[in-house]
PDB file of N, CA, C and O in Angstrom:
ATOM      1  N   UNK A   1      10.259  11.280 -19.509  1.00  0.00           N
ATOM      2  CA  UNK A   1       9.170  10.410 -19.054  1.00  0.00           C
ATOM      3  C   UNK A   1       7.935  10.676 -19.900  1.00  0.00           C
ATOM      4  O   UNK A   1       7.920  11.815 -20.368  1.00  0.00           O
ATOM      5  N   UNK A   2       7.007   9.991 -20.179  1.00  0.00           N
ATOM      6  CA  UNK A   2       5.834   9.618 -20.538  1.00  0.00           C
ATOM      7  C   UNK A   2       4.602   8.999 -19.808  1.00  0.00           C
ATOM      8  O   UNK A   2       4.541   7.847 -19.378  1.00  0.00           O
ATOM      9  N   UNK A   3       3.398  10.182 -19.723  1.00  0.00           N
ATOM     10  CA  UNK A   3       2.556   9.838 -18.992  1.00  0.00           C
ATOM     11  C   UNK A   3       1.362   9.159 -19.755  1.00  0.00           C
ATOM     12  O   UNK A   3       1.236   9.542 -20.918  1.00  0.00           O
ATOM     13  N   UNK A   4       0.594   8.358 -19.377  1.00  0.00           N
ATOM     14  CA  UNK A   4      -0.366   7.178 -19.691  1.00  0.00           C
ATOM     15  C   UNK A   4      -1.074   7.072 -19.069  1.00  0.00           C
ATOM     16  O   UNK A   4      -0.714   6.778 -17.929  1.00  0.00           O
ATOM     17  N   UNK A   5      -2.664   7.229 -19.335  1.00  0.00           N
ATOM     18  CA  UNK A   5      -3.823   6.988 -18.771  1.00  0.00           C
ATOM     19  C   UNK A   5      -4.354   6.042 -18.902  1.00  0.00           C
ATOM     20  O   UNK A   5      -4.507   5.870 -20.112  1.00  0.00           O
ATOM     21  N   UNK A   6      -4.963   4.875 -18.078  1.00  0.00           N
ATOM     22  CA  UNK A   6      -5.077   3.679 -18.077  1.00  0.00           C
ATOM     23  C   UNK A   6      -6.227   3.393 -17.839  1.00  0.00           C
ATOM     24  O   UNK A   6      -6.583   3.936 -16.793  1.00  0.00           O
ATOM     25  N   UNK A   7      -7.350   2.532 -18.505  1.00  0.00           N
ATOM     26  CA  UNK A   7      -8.402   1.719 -17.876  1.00  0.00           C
ATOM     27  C   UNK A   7      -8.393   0.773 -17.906  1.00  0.00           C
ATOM     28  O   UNK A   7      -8.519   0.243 -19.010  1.00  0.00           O
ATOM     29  N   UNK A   8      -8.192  -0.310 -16.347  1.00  0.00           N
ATOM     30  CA  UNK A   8      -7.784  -1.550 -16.537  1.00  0.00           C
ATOM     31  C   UNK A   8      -8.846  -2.517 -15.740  1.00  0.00           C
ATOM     32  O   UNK A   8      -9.275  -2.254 -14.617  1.00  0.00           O
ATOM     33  N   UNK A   9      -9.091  -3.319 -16.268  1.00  0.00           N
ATOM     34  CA  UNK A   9     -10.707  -4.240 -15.685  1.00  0.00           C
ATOM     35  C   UNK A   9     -10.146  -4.820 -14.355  1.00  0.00           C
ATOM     36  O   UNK A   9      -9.137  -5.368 -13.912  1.00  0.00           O
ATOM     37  N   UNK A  10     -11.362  -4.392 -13.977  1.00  0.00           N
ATOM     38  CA  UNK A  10     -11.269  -5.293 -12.085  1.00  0.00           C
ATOM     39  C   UNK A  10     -10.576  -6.757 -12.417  1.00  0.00           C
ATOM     40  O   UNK A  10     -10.025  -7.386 -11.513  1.00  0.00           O
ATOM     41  N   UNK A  11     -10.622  -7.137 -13.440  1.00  0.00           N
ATOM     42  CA  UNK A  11     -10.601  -8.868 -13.006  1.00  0.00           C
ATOM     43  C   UNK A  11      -9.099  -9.048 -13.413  1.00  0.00           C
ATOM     44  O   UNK A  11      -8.627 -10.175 -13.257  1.00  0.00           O
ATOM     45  N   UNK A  12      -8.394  -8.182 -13.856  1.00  0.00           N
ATOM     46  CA  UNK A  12      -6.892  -8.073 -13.970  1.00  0.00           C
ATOM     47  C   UNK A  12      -6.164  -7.078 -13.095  1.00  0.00           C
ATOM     48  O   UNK A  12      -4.936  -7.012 -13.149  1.00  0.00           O
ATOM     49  N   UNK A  13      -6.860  -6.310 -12.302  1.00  0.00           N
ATOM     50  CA  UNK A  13      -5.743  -4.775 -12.065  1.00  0.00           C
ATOM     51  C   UNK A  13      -5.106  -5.150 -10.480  1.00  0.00           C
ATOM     52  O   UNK A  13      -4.428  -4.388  -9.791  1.00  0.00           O
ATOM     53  N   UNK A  14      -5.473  -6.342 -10.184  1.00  0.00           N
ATOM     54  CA  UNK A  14      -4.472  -6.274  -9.031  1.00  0.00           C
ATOM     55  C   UNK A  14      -3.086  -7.205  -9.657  1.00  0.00           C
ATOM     56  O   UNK A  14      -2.000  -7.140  -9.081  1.00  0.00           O
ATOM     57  N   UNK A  15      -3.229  -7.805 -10.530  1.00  0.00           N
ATOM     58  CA  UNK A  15      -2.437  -8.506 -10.876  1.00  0.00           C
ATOM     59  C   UNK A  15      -1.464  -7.335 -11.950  1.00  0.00           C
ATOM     60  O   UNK A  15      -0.234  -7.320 -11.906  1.00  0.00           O
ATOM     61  N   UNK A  16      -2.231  -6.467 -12.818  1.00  0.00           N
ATOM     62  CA  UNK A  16      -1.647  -5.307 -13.694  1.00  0.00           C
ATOM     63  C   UNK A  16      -1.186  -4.412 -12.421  1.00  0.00           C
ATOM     64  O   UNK A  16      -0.052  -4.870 -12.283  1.00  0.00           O
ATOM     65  N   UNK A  17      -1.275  -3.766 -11.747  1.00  0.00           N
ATOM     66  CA  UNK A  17      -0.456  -3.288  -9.837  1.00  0.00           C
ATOM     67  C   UNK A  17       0.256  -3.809  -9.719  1.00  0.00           C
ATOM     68  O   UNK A  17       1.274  -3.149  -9.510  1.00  0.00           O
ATOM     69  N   UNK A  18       0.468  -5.424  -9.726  1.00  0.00           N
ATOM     70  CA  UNK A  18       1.667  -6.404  -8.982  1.00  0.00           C
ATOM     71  C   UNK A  18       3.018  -6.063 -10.108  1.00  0.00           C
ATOM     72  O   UNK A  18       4.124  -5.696  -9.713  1.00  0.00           O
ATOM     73  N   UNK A  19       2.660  -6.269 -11.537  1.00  0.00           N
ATOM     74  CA  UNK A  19       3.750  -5.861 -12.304  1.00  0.00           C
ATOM     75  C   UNK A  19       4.482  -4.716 -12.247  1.00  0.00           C
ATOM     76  O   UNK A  19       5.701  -4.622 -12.106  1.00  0.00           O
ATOM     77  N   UNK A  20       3.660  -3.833 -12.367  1.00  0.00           N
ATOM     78  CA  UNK A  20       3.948  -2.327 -12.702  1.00  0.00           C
ATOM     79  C   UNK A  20       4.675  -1.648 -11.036  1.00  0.00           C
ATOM     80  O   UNK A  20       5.485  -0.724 -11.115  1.00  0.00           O
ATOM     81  N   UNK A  21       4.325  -2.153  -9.787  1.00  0.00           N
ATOM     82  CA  UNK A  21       4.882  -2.203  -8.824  1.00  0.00           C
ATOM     83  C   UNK A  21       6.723  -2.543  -8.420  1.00  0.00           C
ATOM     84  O   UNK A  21       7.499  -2.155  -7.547  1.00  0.00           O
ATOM     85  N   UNK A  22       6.829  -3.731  -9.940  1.00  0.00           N
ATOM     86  CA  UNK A  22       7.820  -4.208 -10.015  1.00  0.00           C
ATOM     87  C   UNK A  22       9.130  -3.335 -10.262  1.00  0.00           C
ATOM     88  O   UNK A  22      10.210  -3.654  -9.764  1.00  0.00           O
ATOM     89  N   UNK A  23       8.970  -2.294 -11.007  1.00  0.00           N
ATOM     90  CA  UNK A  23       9.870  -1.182 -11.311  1.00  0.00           C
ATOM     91  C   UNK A  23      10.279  -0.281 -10.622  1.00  0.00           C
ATOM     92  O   UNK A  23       9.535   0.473  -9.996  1.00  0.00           O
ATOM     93  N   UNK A  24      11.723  -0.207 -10.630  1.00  0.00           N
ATOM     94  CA  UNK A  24      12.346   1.092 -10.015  1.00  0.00           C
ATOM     95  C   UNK A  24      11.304   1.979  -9.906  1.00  0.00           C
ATOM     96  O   UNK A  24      10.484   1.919 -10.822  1.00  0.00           O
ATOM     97  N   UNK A  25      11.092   2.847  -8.974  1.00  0.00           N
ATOM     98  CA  UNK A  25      10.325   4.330  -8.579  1.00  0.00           C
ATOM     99  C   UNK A  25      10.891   5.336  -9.054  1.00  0.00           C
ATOM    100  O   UNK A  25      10.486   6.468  -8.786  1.00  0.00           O
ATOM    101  N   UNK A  26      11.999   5.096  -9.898  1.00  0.00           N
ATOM    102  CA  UNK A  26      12.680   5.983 -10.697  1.00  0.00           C
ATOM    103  C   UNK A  26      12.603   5.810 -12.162  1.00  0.00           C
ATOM    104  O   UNK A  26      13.014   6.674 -12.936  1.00  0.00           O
ATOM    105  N   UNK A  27      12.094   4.729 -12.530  1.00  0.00           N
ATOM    106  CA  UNK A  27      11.698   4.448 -13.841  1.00  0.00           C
ATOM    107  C   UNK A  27       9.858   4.428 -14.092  1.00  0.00           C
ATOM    108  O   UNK A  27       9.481   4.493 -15.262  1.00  0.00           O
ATOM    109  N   UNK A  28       9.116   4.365 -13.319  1.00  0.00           N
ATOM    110  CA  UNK A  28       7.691   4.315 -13.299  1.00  0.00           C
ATOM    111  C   UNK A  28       7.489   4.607 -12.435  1.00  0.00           C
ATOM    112  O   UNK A  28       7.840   3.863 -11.519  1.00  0.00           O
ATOM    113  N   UNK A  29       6.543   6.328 -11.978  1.00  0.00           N
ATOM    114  CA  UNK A  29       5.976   6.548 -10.862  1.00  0.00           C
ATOM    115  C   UNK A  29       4.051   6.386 -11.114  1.00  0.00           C
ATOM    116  O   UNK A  29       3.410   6.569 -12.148  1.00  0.00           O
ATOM    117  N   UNK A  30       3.713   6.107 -10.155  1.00  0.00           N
ATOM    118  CA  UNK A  30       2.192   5.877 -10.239  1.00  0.00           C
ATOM    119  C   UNK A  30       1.528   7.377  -9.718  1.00  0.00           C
ATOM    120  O   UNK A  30       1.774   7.883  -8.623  1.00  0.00           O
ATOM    121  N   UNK A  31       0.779   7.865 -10.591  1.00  0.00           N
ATOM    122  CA  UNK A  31       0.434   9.430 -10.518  1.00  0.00           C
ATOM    123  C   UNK A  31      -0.976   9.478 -10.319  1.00  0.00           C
ATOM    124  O   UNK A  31      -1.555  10.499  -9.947  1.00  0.00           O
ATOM    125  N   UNK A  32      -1.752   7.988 -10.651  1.00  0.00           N
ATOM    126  CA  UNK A  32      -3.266   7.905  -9.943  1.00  0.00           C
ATOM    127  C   UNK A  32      -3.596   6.279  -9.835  1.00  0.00           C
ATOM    128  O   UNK A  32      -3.351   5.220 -10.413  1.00  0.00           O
ATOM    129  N   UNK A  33      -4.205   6.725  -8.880  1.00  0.00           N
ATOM    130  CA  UNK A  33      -4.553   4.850  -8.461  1.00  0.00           C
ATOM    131  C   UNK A  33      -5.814   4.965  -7.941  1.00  0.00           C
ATOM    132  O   UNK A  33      -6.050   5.588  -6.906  1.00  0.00           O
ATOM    133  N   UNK A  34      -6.702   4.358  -8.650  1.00  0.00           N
ATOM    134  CA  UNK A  34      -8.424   4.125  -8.093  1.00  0.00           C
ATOM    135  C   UNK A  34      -8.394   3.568  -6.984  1.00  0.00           C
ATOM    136  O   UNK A  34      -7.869   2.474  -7.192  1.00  0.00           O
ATOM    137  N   UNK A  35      -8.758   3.702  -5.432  1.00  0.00           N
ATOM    138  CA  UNK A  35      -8.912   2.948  -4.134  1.00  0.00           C
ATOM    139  C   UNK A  35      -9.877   1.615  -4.928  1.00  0.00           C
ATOM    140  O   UNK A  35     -10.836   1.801  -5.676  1.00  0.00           O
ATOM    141  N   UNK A  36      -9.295   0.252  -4.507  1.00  0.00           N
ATOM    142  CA  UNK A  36     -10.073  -0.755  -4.890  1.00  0.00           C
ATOM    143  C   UNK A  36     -10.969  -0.768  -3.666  1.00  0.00           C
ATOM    144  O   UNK A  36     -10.489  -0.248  -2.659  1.00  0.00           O
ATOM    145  N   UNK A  37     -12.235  -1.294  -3.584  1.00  0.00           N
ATOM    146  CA  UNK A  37     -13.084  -1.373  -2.503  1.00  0.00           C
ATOM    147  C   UNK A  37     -12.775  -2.544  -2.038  1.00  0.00           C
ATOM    148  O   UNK A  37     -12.578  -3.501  -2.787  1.00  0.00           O
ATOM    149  N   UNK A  38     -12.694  -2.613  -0.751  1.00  0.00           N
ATOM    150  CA  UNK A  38     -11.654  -4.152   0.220  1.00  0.00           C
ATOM    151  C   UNK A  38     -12.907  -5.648  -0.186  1.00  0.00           C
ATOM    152  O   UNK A  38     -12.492  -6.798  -0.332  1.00  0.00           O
ATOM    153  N   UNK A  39     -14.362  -5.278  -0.299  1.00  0.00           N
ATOM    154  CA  UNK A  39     -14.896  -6.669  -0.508  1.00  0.00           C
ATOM    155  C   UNK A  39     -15.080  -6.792  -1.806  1.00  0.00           C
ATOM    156  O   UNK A  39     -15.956  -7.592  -2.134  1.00  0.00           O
ATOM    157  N   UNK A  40     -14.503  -6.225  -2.658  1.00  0.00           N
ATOM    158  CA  UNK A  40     -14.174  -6.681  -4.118  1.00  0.00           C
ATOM    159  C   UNK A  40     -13.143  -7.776  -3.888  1.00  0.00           C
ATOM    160  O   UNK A  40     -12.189  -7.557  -3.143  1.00  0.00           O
ATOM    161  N   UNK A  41     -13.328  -9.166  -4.616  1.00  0.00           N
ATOM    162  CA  UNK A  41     -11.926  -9.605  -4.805  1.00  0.00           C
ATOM    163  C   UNK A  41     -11.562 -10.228  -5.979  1.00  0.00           C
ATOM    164  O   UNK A  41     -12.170  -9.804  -6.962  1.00  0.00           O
ATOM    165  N   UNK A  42     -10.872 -10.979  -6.155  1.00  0.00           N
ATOM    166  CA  UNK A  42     -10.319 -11.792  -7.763  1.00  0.00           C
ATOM    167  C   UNK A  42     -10.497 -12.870  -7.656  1.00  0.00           C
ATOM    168  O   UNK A  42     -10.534 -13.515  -8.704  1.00  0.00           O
ATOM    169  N   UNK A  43     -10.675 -13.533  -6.469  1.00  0.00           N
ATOM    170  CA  UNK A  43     -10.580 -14.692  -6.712  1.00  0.00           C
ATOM    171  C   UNK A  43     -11.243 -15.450  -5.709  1.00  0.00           C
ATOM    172  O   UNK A  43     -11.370 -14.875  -4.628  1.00  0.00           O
ATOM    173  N   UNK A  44     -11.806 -16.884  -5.832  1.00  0.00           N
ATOM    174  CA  UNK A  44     -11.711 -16.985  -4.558  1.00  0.00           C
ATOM    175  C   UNK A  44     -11.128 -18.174  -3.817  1.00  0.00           C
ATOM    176  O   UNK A  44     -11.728 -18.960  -3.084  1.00  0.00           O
ATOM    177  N   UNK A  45      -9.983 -18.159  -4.113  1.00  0.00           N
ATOM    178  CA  UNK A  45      -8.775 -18.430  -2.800  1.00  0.00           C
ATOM    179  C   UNK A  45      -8.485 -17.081  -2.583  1.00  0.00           C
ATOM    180  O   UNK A  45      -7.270 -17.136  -2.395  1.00  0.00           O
ATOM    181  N   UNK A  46      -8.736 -16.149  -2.505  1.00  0.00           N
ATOM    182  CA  UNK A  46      -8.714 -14.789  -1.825  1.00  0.00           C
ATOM    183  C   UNK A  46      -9.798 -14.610  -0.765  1.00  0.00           C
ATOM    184  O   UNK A  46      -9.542 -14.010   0.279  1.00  0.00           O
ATOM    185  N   UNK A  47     -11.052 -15.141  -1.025  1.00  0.00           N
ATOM    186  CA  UNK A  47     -12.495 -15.444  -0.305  1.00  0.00           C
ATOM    187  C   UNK A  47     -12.622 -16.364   0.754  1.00  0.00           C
ATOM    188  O   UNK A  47     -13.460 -16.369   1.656  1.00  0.00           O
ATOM    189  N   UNK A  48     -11.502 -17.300   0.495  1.00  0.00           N
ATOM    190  CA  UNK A  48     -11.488 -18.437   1.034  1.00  0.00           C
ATOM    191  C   UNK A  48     -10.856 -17.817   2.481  1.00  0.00           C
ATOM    192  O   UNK A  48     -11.374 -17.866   3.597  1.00  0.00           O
ATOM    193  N   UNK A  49      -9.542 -17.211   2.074  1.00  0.00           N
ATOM    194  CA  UNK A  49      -8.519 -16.759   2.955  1.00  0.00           C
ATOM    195  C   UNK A  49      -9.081 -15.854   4.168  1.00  0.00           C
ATOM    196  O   UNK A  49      -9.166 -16.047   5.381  1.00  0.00           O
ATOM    197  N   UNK A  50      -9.503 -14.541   3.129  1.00  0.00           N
ATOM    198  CA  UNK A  50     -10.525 -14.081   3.982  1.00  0.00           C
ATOM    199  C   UNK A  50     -11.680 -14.443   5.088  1.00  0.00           C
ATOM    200  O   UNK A  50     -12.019 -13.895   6.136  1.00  0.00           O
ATOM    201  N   UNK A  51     -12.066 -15.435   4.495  1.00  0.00           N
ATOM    202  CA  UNK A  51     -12.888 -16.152   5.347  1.00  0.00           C
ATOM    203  C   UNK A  51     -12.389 -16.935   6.870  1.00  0.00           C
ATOM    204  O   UNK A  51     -12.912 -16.878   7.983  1.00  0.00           O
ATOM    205  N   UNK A  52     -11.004 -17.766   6.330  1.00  0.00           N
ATOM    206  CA  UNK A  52     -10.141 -18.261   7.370  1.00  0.00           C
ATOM    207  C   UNK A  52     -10.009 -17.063   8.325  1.00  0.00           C
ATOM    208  O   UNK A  52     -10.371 -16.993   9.500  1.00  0.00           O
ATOM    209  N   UNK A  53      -9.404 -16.133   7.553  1.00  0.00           N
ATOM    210  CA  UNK A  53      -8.716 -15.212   8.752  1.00  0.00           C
ATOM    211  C   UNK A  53     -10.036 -14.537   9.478  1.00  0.00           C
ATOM    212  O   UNK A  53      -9.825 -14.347  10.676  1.00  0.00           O
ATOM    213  N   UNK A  54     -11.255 -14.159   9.067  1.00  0.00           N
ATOM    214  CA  UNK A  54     -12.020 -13.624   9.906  1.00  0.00           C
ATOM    215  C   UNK A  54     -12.365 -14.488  11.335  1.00  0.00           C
ATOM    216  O   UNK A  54     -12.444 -14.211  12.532  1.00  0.00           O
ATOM    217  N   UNK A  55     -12.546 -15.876  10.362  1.00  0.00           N
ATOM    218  CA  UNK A  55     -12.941 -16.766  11.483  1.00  0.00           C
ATOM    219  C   UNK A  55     -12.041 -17.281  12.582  1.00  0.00           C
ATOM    220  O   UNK A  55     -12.445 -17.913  13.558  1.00  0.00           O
ATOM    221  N   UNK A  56     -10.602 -16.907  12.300  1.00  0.00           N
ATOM    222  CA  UNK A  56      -9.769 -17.432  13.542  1.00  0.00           C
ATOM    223  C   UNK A  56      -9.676 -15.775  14.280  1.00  0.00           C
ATOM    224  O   UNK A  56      -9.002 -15.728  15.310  1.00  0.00           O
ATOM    225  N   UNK A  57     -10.069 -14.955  13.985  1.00  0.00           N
ATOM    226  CA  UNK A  57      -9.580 -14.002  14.438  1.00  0.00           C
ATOM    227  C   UNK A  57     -11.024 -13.219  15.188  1.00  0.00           C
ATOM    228  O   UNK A  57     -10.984 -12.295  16.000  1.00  0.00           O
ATOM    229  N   UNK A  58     -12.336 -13.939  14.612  1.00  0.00           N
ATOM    230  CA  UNK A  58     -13.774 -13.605  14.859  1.00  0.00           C
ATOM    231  C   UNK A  58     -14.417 -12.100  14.787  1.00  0.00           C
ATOM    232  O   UNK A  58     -15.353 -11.502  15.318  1.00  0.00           O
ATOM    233  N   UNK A  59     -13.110 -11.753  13.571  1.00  0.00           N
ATOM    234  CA  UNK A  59     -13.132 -10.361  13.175  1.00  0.00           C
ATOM    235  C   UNK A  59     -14.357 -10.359  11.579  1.00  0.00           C
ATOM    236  O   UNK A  59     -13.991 -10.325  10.404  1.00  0.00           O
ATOM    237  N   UNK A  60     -15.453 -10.395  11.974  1.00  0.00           N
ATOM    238  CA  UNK A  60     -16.682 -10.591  11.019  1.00  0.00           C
ATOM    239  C   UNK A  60     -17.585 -10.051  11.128  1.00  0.00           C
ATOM    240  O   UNK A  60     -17.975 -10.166  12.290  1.00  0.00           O
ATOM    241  N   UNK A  61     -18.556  -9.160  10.246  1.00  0.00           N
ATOM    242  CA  UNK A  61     -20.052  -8.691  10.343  1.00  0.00           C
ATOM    243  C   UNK A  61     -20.831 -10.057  10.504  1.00  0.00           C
ATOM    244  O   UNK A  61     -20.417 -11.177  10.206  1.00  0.00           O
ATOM    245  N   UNK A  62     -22.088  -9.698  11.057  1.00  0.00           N
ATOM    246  CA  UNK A  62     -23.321 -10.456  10.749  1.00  0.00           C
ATOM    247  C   UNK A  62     -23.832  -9.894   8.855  1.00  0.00           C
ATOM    248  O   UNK A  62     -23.531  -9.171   7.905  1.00  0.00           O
ATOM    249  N   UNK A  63     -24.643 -10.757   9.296  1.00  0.00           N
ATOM    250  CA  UNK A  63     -25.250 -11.231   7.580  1.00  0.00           C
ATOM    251  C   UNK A  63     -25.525  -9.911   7.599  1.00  0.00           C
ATOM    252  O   UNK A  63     -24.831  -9.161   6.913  1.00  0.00           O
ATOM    253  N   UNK A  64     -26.499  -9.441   8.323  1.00  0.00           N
ATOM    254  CA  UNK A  64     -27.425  -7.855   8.554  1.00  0.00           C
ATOM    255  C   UNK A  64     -26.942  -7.121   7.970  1.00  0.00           C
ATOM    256  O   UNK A  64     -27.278  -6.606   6.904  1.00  0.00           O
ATOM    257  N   UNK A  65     -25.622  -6.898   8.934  1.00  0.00           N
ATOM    258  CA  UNK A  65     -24.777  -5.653   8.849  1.00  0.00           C
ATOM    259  C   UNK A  65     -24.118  -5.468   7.626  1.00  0.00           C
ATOM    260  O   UNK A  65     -24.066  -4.421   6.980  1.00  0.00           O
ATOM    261  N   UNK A  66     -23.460  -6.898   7.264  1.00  0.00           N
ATOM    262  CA  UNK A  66     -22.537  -6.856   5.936  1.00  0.00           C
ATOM    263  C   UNK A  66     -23.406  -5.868   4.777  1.00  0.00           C
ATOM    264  O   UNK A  66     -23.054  -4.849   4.182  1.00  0.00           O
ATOM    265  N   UNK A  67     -24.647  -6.627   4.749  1.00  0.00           N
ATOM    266  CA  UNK A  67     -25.593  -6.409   3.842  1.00  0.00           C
ATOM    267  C   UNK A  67     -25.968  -4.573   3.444  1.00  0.00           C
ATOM    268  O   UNK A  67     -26.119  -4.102   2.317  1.00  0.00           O
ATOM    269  N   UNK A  68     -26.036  -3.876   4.698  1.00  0.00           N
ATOM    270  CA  UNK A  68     -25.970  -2.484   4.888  1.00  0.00           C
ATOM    271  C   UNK A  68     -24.588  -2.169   4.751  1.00  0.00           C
ATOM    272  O   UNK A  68     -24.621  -1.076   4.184  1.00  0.00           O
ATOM    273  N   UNK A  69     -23.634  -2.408   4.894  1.00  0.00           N
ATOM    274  CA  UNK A  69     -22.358  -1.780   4.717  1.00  0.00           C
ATOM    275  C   UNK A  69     -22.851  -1.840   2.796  1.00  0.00           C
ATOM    276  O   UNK A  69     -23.377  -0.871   2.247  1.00  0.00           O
ATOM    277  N   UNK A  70     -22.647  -2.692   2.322  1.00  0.00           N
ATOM    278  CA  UNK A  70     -22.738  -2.991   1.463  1.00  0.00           C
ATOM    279  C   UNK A  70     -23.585  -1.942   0.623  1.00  0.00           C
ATOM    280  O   UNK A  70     -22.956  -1.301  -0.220  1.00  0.00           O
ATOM    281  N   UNK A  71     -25.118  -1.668   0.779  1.00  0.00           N
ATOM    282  CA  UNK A  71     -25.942  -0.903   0.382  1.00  0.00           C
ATOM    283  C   UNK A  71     -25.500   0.476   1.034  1.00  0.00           C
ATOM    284  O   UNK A  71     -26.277   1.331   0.608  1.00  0.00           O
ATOM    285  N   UNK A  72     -24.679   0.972   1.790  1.00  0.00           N
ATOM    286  CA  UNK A  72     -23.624   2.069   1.938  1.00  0.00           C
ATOM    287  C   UNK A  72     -22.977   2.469   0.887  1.00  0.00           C
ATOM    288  O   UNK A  72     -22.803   3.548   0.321  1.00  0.00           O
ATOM    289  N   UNK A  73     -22.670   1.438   0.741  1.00  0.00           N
ATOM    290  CA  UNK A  73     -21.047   1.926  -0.369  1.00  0.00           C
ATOM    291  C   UNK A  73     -21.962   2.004  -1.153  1.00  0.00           C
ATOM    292  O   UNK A  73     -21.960   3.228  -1.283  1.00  0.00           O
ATOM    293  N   UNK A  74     -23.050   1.532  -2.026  1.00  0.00           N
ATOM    294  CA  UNK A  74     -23.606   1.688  -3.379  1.00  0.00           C
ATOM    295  C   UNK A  74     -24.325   2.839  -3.667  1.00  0.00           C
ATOM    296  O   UNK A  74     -24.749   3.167  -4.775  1.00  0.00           O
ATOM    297  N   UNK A  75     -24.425   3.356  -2.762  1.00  0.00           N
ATOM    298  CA  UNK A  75     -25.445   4.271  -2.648  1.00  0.00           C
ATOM    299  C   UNK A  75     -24.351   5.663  -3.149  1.00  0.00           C
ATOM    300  O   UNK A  75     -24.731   6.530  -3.937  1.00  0.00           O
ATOM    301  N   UNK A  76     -23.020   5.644  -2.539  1.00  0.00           N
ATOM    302  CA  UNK A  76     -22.270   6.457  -3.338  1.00  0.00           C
ATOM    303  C   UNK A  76     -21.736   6.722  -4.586  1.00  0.00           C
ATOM    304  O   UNK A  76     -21.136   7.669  -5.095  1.00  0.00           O
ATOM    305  N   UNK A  77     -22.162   5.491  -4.987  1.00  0.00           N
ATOM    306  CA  UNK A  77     -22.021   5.182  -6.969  1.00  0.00           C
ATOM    307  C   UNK A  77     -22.711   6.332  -7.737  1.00  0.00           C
ATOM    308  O   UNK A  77     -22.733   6.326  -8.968  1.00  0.00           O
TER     309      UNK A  77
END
């Protein structure tokens, strides 16, 4: 085996994951994986979706709150 260190841009790496996922676990094991942050997304029919499902499910921040979660996470950068 052969190990490989990778830097792969937000605007491809869920789609570069979906491939590399594709392989036997005996032919490619994944030995580090950056946690993506959940309100990052790629796209938005991903935004869209999200949006559907919060709203049938009324599982949503207010504007407020989002906004502080938000300035949370940055603050750990």
């Amino acid at each position: 085996m052969h190990a490989i260190k990778l830097n792969v841009d937000d605007s491809i790496y869920t789609q570069f994951l979906s491939y590399i996922q594709q392989f036997n676990s005996s032919e490619v094991i994944m030995l580090e994986d950056t946690v993506k942050e959940s309100f990052i997304v790629s796209s938005t029919d991903e935004v869209k979706n999200r949006v559907l499902k919060a709203e049938a499910s009324a599982n949503y921040s207010s504007e407020n709150k989002f906004w502080s979660d938000i300035d949370k996470k940055l603050e750990t950068i």
